[in-house]
N, C-alpha and C positions, 0 to 999 in steps of 0.2 A: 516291808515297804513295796509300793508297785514299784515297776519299771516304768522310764518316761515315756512317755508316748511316743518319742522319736526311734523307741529299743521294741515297740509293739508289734506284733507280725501283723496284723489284719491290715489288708491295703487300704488305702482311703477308700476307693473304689465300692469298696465292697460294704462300706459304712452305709450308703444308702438304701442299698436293699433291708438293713438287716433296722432300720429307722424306718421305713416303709411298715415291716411286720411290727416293730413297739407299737405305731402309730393303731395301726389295724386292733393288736389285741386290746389298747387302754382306750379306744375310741378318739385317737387325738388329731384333729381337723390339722390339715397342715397349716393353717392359718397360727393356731397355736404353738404349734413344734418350731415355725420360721420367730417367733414373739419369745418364746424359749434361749433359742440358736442364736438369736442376734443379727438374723438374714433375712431375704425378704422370701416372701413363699412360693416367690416360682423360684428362686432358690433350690428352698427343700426338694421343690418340683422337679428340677435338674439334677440333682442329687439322686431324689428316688428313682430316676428313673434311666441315669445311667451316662447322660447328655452332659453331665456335669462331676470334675473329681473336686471334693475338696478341698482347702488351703489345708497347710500342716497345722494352724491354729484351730481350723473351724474343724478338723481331723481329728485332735484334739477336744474341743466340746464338745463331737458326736460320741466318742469315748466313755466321757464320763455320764454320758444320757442314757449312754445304751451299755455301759457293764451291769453284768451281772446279780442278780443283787436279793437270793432265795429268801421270799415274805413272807408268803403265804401256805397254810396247814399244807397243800399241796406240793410245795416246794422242800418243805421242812422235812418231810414224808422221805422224799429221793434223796434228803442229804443221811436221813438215818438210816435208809438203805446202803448207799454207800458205805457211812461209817461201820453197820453190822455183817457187812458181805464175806465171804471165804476167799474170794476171788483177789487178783490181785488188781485194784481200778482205785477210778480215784476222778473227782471232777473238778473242772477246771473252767472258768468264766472264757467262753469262747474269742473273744475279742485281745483279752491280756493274758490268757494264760496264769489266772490268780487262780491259787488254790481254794475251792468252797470245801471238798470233802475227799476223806481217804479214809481207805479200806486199812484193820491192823496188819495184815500182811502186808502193803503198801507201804506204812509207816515201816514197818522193820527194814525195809532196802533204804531205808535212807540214813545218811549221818546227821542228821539235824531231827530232834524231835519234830513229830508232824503238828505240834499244839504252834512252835516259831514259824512254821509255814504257812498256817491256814491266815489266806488275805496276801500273801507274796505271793507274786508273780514268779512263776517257775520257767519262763522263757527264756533266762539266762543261762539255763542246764541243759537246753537241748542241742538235740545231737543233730550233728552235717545231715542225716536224712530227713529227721523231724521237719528243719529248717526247710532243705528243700520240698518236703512233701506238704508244707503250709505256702511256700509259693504259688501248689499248683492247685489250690484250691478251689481258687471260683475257675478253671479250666476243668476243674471235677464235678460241680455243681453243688457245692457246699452251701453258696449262699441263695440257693435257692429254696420256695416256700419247703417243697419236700426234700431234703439233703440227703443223699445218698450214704450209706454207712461207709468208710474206708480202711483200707487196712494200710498200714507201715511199715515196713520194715526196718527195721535200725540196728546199728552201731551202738557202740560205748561213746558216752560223751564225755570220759575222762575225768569226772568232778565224782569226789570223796564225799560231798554234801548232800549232793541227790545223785546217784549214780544211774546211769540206763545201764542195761545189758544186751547185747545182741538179742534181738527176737522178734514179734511181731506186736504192734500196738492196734489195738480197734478202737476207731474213732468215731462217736456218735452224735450229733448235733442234738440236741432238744432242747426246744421253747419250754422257757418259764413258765409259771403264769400270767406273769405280767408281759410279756410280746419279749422279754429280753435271751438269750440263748447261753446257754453251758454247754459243756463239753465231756461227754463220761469219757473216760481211757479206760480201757481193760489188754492188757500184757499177758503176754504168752510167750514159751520160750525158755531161757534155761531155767534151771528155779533160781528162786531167789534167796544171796547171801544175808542175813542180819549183819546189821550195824556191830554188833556186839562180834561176830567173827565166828560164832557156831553153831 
C-alpha cells in the first residue's frame, strides 16, 4: 500500500516543475492538465512556474498525475535491468518513494520478500539522513530539467524489514517515457547481510 500523501517527501513546491516536464513529454497544453487538476490554468501556470505552492488536496492530485508509472518497451527495458544487475540498486517512483524494481542482491538485505514490496512505498524505512538529504533537494537542483546525480551518506535506520546499513547511496533521477521521473539507488559500503543470516 502507498503511503498517504501527507507521509510523502516531495514538497508541493517541487510538484510543479516536475508537471511542467509530464506536460512537455505527453504534449499536454496546460489548458488540459488545469481540465484534469480541477484548477484553472493560470493556476497550473503558477504552479509551474514557481509563483504558486499548492493546497495539500491539489498536492495530492499532482501526486497521483505525476507517480510513476513504467509503460512503455523502453521503461520495461530499465526495470529488467534493474531486476538482472550484480550490483546492489533498486528503483523507486521519485515522488513516493514506491518501489518499481530491485536488484537480487537488493532483495537479500531485506526481511520482507521484494515480490510484498514491489508498489510499496519505502519512505517509511528511511533513515534520519535519507530524510534530511530529500529536504535538501530542490536546494541541490534535483528538480531541475537536468538533475544532478547525488550521493548520501547514511545510517542504519533500525527496521528489521528493509534495513539500511551505514554507507553511501547514489541517487539518480530519470524521465520515464512518458515526462514522469524514477529514482535508481545504488549502495555502496559495508556488504550486505542476507535476510536468511548467512
Amino acid at each position: 500500500m502507498d503511503a498517504p500523501i501527507s507521509d510523502m517527501p516531495t514538497p508541493p513546491h517541487a510538484l510543479g516543475r516536475s508537471l511542467r516536464a509530464w506536460r512537455v513529454a505527453r504534449r499536454v497544453k496546460q489548458a488540459h492538465a488545469a481540465e484534469v487538476l480541477g484548477v484553472s490554468q493560470a493556476t497550473v501556470s503558477r504552479w509551474e512556474s514557481g509563483a504558486q505552492v499548492p493546497s495539500p488536496r491539489e498536492a495530492g492530485r499532482l501526486a497521483d498525475l505525476l507517480a510513476a508509472r513504467p509503460g512503455s518497451d523502453a521503461d520495461r527495458a530499465l526495470l529488467d535491468l534493474v531486476e538482472s544487475s550484480s550490483e546492489r540498486v533498486h528503483l523507486i517512483c521519485d515522488l513516493s518513494h514506491r518501489l518499481l524494481a530491485a536488484s537480487p542482491s537488493r532483495g537479500r538485505e531485506w526481511g520482507l520478500p521484494k515480490e510484498d514490496l514491489i508498489g510499496a512505498s519505502l519512505w517509511r524505512y528511511a533513515s534520519a539522513a535519507i530524510v534530511a538529504a530529500e529536504a535538501g533537494l530542490g536546494e541541490a537542483g534535483w528538480y531541475e530539467p537536468l538533475a544532478p546525480a547525488l550521493t548520501v551518506e547514511t545510517g542504519p535506520n533500525g527496521s528489521n524489514a528493509v534495513p539500511i546499513r551505514p554507507g553511501r547511496m547514489d541517487w539518480t533521477r530519470l524521465r520515464l517515457s512518458d515526462g514522469r521521473f524514477a529514482r535508481l539507488v545504488r549502495t555502496h559500503g559495508l556488504p550486505p547481510v542476507p535476510r536468511n543470516g548467512l
